[in-house]
C-alpha positions as CSV (number, residue, x, y, z in Angstrom):
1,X,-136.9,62.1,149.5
2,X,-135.1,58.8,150.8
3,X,-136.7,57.5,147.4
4,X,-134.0,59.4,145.4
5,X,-131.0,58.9,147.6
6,X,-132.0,55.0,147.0
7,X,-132.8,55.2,143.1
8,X,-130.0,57.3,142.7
9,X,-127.3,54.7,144.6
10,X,-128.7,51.6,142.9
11,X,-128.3,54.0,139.2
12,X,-125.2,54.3,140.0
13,X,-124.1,50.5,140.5
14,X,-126.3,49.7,137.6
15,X,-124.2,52.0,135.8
16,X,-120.9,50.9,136.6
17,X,-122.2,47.5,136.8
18,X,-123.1,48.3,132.8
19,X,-120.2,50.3,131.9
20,X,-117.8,47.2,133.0
C-alpha cells in the first residue's frame, strides 16, 4: 500500500524530528 510507505516516511521524520 503507497499508504504505508507514506505513514511510515513521515513516522520516521516525526521521530527524529522528536528525538532531537
Amino acid at each position: 500500500m503507497v499508504g504505508a510507505g507514506v505513514m511510515g516516511c513521515s513516522l520516521a521524520f516525526y521521530l527524529s524530528r522528536a528525538g532531537r
